[in-house]
N, C-alpha and C positions, 0 to 999 in steps of 0.2 A: 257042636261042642258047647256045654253049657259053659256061663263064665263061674267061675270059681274058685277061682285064684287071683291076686292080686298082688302088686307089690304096695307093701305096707308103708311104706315111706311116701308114698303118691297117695295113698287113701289118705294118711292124715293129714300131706299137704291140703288135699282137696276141703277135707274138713276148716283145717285153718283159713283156706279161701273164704270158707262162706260164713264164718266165724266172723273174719276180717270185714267182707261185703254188710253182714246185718247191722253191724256196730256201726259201722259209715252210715248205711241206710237210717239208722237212729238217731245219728247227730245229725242228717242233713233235714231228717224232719222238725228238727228242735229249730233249723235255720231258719225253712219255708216258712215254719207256725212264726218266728219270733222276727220276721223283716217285714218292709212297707212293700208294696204291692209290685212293685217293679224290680226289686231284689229280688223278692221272693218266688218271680220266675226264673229269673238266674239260676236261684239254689233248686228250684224242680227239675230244670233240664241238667244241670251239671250233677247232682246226686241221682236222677233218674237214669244219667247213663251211667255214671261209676258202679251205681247196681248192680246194674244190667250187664256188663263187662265183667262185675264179680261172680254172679251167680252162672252167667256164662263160661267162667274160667274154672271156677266148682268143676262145672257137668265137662268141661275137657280132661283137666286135670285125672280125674274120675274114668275119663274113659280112656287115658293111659296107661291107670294103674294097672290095665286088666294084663294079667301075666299069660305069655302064651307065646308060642313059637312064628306068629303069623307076626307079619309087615303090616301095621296099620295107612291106611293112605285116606285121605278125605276129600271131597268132593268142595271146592271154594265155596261154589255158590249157595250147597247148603249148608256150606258153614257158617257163611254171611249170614246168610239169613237167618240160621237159630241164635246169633247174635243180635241182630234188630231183634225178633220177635221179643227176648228178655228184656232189652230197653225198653222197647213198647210197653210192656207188663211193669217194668220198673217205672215207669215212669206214669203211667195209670195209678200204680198203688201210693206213689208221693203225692199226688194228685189229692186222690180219696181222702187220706188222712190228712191232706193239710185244712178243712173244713174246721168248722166251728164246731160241729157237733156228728157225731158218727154214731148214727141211729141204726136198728137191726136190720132196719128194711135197705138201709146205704152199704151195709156192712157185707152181707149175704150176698147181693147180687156183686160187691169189688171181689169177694174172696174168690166167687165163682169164675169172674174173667180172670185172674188173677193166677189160680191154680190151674186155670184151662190153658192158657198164655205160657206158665212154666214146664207144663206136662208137652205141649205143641217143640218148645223150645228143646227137650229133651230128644223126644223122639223125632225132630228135625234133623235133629244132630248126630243122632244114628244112624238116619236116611244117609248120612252124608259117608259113612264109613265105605270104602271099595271093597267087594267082594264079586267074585264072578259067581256067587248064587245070591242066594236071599238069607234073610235071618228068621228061622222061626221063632212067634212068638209065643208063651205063656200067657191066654186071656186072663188067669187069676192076677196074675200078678202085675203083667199091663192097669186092670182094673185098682187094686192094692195102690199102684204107683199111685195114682191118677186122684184117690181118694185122698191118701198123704200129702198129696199135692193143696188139694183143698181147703184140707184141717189147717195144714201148714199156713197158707196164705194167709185165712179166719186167724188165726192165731198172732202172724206177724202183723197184721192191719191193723188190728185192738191193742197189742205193744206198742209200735210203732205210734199210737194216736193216744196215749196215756203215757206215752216216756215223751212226749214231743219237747214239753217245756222242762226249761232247766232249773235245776235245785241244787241243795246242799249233795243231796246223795244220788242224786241222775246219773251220775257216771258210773258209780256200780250198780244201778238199777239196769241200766242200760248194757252193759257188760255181758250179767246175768240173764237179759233178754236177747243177747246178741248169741248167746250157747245153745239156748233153746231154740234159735231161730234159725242157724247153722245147721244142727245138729239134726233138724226137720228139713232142712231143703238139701241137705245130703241122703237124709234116710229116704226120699223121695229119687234120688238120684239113684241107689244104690238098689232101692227095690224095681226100677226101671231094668239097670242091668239084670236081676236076675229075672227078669222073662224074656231077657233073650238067650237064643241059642244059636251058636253059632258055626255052620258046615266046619264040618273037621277036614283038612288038608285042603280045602278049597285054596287056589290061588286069587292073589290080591289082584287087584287093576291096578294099572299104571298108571293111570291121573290119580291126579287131589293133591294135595298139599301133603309133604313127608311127617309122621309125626314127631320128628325128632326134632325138625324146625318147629312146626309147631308150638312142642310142649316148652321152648324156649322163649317164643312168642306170648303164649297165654301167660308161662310167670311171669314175665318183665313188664308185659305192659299193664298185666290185669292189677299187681301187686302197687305197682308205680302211678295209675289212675288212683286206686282205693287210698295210697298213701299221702298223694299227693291233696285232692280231696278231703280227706280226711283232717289233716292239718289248716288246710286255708277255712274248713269250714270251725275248728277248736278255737284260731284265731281270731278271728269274726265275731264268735261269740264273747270272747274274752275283751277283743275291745269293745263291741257293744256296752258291756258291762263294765267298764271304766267310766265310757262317757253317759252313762246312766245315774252315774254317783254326782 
């Protein structure tokens, strides 16, 4: 059964996840670029996972939406695991761009691990779906995904390392790079799902984690990391910028 329905309330949750995730991941680069060298590991590990937690709650979120009479169930340990893998990646790509300078030859090889790391984390995370068959896939659009994924990454690194420092108008600059940056790590999400296919009437497995716990789990903590985050790093900046005057 191919996927092709969705509940639409869940897809633009997911969207506003990753929405929410880019915008974080933008202010916590302005932090790493703008602190002394022992902060500013701070801000790479605590913005590298909040991320990683968003862009992983994206690709859950995502794969709730999918409407269909089946019982989702998933497997813990690869759920865990397409969780590190996205930190890992998130926290790679804060890395990259907190440099001095993000030359083409630094840029291509971070976008490369970058989009391989989020494409790895997606389809980890489908591994983890219960099914007593298999899922077939769509090589076009596995491939399609995988590309998007790339472009995506390329895209968010060069933002991400041009919105770092703060200005009069960074906030809407960064905003407006946080839509396009969402908007590409969903479209990468979403053309994943459509090259899967998935046995029609097959029954589920009985392990994994339920997704109704689940999908309660990913909004409360992924929402409440990004937000919580997202504030001490506004703060920070703000008083930086008092005792600068």
């Amino acid at each position: 059964m191919p996927v092709s329905e969705y509940n639409h309330i869940l897809v633009a949750v997911s969207f506003a996840v990753a929405i929410f995730a880019s915008y974080t991941a933008l202010n916590m680069a302005g932090r790493v670029a703008g602190s002394a060298r022992s902060n500013a590991r701070i801000w790479l590990m605590g913005g590298g996972f909040a991320l990683g937690v968003g862009i992983w709650a994206m690709h859950f979120v995502g794969m709730l939406a999918m409407d269909h009479a089946m019982n989702m169930r998933f497997d813990p340990f690869l759920t865990g695991l397409s969780m590190l893998i996205a930190i890992g990646s998130s926290l790679f790509a804060l890395w990259l761009v907190s440099a001095e300078k993000l030359r083409l030859r630094r840029l291509l090889p971070g976008a490369l691990v970058m989009g391989l790391g989020i494409s790895a984390m997606h389809y980890t995370g489908m591994a983890a779906l219960q099914f007593a068959s298999i899922i077939v896939w769509n090589s076009a659009w596995v491939a399609l995904s995988i590309i998007i994924a790339l472009l995506a990454s390329c895209g968010a690194l060069w933002l991400t390392f041009r919105l770092r420092h703060e200005g009069t108008d960074v906030a809407l600059r960064r905003a407006g790079a946080a839509v396009l940056m969402g908007i590409a790590i969903a479209g990468m999400h979403y053309a994943g799902m459509k090259a899967a296919h998935f046995p029609q009437n097959w029954p589920m497995e009985h392990r994994g984690v339920d997704s109704n716990w689940l999908a309660v789990l990913v909004s409360v903590v992924a929402l409440t990391i990004l937000g919580i985050t997202l504030l001490v790093s506004l703060f920070d900046a703000r008083l930086q910028a008092r005792t600068a005057l």
